[in-house]
C-alpha positions in Angstrom: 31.9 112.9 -12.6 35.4 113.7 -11.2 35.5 112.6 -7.5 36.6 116.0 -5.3 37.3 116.0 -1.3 33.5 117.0 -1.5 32.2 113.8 -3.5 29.9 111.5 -1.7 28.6 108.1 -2.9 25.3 107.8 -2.5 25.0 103.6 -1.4 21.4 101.4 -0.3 21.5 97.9 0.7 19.9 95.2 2.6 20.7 93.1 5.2 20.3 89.1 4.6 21.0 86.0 6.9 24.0 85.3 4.7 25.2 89.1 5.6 24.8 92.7 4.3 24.7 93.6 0.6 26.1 97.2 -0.7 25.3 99.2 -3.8 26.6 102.2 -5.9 23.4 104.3 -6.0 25.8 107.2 -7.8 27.8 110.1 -6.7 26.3 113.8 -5.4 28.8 116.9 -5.8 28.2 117.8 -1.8 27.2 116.5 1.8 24.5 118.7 1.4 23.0 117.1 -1.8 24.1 113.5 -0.5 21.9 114.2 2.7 18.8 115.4 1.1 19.0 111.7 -0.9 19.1 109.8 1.9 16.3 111.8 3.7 14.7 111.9 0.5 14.8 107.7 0.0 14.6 107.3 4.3 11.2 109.0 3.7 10.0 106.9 1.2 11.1 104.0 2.6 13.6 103.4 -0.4 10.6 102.2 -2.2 12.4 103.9 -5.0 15.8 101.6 -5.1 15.0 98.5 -6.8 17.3 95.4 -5.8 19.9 94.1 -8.1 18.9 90.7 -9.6 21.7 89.3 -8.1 20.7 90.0 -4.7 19.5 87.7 -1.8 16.8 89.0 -1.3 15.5 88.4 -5.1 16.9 84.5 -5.1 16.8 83.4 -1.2 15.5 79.8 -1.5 13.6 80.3 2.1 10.2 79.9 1.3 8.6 82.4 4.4 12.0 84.3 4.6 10.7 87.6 6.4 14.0 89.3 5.0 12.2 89.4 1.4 10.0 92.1 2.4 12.4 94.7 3.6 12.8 97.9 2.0 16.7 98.6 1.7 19.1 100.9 4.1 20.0 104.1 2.3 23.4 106.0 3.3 26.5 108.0 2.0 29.7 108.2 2.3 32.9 110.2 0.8 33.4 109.2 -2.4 37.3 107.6 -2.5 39.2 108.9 -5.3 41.4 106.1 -7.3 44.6 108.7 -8.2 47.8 107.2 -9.1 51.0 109.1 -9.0 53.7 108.1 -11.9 
């Protein structure tokens, strides 16, 4: 998808002792449709999003670590185009 002014990255996460974790859920062509996913995911709790092997909250070597049971943050933001001028 070509990133326009109106391109939103649709991101989850979760938060960890060792900090905050950000994904790359994909992109929606308007706020509108970027807002609807995150009240859509908000509503379900994320239950949707699964975590990325390589996160924490899948490897965290704390046997009763109350962060592995967290559902993750959903959010969006404007999508930054890489252009390059010549």
């Amino acid at each position: 998808m070509a990133k326009t002014p109106d391109t939103y990255e649709l991101i989850y996460g979760y938060v960890h002792c060792i900090g905050r974790t950000v994904y790359s859920a994909g992109f929606a062509e308007s706020r509108q449709t970027a807002e609807e996913w995150v009240h859509r995911h908000r509503e379900t709790n994320g239950s949707q999003l699964a975590a990325p092997k390589e996160d924490p909250v899948r490897w965290c070597p704390v046997r009763h670590c109350h962060m592995k049971r967290q559902r993750p943050w959903v959010d969006c933001r404007p999508a930054v185009s890489q252009a390059t001028t010549s």
